[in-house]
C-alpha positions as CSV (number, residue, x, y, z in Angstrom):
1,X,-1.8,-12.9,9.1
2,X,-4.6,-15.5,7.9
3,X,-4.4,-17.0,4.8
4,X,-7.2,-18.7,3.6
5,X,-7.2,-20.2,0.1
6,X,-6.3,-17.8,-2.1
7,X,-6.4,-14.9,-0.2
8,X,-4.0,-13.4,2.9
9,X,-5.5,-11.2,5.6
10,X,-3.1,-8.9,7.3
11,X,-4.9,-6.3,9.9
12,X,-5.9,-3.6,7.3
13,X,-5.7,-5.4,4.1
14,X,-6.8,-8.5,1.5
15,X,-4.7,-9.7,-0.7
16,X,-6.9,-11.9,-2.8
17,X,-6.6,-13.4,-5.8
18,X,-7.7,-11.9,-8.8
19,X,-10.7,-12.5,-11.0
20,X,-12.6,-12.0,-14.0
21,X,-14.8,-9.2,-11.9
22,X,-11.4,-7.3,-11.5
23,X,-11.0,-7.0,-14.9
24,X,-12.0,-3.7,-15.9
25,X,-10.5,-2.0,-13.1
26,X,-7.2,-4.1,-13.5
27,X,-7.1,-2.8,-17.7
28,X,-7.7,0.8,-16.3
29,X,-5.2,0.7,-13.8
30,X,-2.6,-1.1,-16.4
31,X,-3.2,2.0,-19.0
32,X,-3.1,4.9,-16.6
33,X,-0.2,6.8,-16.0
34,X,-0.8,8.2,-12.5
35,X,-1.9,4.4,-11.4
36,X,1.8,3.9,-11.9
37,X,3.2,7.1,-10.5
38,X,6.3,7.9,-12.0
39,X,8.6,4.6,-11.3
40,X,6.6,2.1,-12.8
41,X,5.7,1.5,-16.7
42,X,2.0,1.6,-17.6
43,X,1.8,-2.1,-18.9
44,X,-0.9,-1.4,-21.5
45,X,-2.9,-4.8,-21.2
46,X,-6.0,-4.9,-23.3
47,X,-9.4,-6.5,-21.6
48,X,-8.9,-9.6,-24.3
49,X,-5.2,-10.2,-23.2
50,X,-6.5,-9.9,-19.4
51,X,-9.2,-12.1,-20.5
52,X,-6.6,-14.4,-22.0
53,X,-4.2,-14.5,-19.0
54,X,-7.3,-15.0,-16.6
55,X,-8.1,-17.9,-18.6
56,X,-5.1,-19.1,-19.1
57,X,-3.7,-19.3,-15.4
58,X,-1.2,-16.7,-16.2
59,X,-1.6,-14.5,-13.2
60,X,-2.2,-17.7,-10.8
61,X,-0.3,-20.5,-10.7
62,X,2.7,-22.5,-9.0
63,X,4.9,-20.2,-10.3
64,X,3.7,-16.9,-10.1
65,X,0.6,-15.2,-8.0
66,X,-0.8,-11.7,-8.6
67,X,-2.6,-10.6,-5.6
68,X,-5.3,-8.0,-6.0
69,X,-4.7,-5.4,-2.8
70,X,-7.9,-4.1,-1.0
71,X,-8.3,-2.4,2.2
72,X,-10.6,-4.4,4.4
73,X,-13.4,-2.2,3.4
74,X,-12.9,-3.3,0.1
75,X,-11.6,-0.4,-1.1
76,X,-9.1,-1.8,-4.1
77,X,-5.3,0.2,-4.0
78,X,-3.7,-2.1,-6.6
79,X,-1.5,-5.2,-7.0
80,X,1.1,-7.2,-5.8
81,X,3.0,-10.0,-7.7
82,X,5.2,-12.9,-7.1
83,X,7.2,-15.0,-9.2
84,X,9.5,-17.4,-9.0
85,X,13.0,-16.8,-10.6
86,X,13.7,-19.5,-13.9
87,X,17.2,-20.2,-12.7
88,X,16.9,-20.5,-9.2
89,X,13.3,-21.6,-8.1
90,X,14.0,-20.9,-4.3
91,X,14.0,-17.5,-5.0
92,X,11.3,-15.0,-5.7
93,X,10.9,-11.7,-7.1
94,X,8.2,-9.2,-5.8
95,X,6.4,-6.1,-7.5
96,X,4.4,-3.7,-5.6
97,X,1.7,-1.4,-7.1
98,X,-0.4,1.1,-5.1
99,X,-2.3,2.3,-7.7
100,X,-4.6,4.7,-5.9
101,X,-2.2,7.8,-5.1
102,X,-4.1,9.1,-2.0
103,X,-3.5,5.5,-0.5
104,X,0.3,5.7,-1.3
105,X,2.0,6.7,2.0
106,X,0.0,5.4,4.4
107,X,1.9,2.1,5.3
108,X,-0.6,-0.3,2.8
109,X,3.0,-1.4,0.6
110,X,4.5,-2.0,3.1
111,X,2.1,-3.9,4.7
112,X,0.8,-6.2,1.7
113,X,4.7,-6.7,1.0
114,X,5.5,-7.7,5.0
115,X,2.9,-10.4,4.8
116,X,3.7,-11.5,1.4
117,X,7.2,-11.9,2.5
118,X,6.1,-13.7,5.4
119,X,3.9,-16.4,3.4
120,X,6.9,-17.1,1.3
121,X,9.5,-17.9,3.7
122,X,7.3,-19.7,6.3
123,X,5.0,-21.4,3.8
124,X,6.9,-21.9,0.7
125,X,10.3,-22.0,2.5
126,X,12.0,-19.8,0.1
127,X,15.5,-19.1,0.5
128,X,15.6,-15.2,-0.8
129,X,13.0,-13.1,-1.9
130,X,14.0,-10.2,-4.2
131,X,13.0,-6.5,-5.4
132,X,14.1,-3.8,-7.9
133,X,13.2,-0.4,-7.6
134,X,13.7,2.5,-9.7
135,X,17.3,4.5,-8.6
136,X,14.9,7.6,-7.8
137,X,12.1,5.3,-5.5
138,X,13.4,7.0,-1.9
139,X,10.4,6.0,-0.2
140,X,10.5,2.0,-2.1
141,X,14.2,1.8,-0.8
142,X,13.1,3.4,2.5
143,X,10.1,0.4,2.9
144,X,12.8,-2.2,1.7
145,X,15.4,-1.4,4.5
146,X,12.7,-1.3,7.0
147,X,11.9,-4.8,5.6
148,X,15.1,-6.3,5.8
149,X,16.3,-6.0,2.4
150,X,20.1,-5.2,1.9
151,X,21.3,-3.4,-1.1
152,X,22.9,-6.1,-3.7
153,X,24.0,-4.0,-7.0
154,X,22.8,-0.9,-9.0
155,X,21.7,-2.0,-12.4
156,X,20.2,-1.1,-15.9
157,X,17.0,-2.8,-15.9
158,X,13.8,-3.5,-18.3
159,X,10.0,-2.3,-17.5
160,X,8.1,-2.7,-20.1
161,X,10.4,-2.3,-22.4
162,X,11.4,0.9,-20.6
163,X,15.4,1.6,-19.7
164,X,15.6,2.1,-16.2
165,X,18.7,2.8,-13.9
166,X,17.6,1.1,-9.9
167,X,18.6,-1.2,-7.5
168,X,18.6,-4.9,-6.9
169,X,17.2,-5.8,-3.1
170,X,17.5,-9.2,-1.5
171,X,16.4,-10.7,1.7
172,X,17.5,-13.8,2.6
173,X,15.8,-16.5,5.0
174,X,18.6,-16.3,7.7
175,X,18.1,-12.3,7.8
176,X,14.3,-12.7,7.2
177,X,14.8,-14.6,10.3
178,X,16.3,-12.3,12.4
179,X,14.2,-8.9,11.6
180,X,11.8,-7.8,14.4
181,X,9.4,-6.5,11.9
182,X,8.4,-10.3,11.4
183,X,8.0,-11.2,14.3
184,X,6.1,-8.4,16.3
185,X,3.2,-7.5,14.5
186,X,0.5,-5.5,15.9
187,X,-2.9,-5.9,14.8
């Protein structure tokens, strides 16, 4: 992994953050069903409200980073977010979104969230890093395992104002530390 600025390089992807030329493809993505698959909520932002939260340092800041994913080619797949939790600022909470279905399966989630998870325990020297996933999301919980993550609680959860039944996943520094899939990475 490089990071450079505000972007992370793993060996197939960029991370990058994201700009005002992202915008239209970010407000298609956010209104399209299949860019969400079926265990996300479409989030419906407008191109003035991702305007606005461009502007307003809404998806960048010391709290909370949304990454733009792209294959090293360039080819954009989708998101991936961080932010820090209000009550307990050591600890962050991570959303995925491959929103290009014929890139889902492939490894590229897992992926963007390895290195992500890497950057916030060895750079920001978090002490747990958190995930929900919809109750139904096999191949999310699948990728978490793999990642470390241990099962915390089965809860009733909002997505955009959306009910949803999933699981709570957390990783904490002293298992971060101790999974091979951080330390052995093959590029």
């Amino acid at each position: 992994m490089t990071m450079f600025g505000d972007s992370i390089f793993t060996p197939r992807l960029h991370l990058r953050k994201i700009t005002a030329d992202d915008l239209v493809l970010l407000v298609s993505w956010s209104n399209s069903d299949n860019a969400h698959g079926p265990f996300l909520t479409p989030d419906k932002l407008s191109m003035a409200a991702g305007e606005e939260k461009i502007a307003a340092g809404v998806l960048w800041n010391d709290k909370n980073k949304t990454f733009f994913i792209q294959h090293r080619d360039t080819t954009p797949m989708g998101t991936i977010t961080y932010w820090l939790r209000s009550e307990k600022n050591e600890c962050a909470v991570i959303k995925v979104k491959i929103t290009m279905p014929e890139q889902r399966g492939k490894g590229y989630g897992t992926e963007a969230q390895k290195y992500l998870i890497i950057n916030l325990f060895d750079r920001l020297r978090l002490d747990e890093v958190e995930m929900y996933t919809d109750i139904n999301n096999k191949a999310q919980q699948r990728c978490l395992r793999k990642l470390g993550f241990e099962l915390i609680e089965s809860l009733v959860y909002d997505d955009y104002q959306v009910r949803r039944l999933g699981h709570l996943y957390r990783l904490s520094k002293q298992r971060y530390q101790t999974v091979p899939i951080y330390r052995y990475h093959y590029e």
